[in-house]
C-alpha positions in Angstrom: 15.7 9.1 -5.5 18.0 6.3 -3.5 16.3 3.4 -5.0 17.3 2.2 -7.9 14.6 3.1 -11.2 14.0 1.4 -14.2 13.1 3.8 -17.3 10.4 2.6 -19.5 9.3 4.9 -22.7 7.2 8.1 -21.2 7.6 6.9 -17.7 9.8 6.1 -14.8 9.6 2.9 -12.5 10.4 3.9 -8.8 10.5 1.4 -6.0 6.7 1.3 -4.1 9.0 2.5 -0.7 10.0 5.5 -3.1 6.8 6.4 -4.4 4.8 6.1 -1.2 7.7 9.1 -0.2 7.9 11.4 -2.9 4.5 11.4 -4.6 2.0 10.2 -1.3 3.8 12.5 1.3 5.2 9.9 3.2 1.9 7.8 3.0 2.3 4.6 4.5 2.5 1.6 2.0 -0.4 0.3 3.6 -2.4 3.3 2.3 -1.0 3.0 -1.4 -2.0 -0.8 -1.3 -5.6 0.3 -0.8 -5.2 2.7 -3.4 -4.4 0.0 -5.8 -7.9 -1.0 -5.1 -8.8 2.3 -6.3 -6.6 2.2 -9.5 -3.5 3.4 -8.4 -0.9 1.7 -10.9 1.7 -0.9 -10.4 3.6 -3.3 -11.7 6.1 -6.5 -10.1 9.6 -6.9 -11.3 11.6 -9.4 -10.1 9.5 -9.7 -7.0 9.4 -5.9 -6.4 6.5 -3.8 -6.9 7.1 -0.5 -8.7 5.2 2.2 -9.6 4.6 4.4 -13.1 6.0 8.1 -11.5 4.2 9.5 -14.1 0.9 7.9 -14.4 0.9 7.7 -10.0 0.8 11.3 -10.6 -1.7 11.4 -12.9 -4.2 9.3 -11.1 -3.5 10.9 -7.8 -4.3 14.6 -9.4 -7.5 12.8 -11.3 -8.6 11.9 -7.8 -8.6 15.9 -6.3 -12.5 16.7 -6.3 -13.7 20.3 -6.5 -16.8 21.4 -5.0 -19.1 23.3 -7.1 -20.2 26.6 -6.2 -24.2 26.5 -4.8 -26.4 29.0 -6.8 -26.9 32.3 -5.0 -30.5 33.0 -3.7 -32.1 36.0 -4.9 -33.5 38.4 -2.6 -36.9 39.5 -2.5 -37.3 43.6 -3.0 
């Protein structure tokens, strides 16, 4: 990571450019703003907007929805 981190206990801090990079695939910050909507974490520092590396991860993998499995349909004999 280029941009500079600030360690926090059980997390990381990484610059919102950094973030939208390594843990939104390149995502536009546009896109991560209307996440925050969402409840994607942040915080400002010094007029900077960082993100928790560890808690963005954890929301984004909350997010992943699995789709249930339909009953099967018996067959008539």
């Amino acid at each position: 990571m280029s941009d500079v981190c600030i360690e926090i206990p059980g997390d990381v801090l990484v610059s919102d450019a950094e973030f939208c990079r390594a843990v939104l695939a390149g995502a536009n910050r546009r896109t991560a703003k209307r996440y925050e909507r969402e409840g994607l974490p942040f915080v400002m520092v010094a007029g900077k907007k960082y993100r928790p590396l560890a808690q963005g991860r954890a929301w984004l993998a909350s997010r992943i929805k699995v789709r249930s499995a339909s009953p099967r349909r018996r067959r008539a004999s």
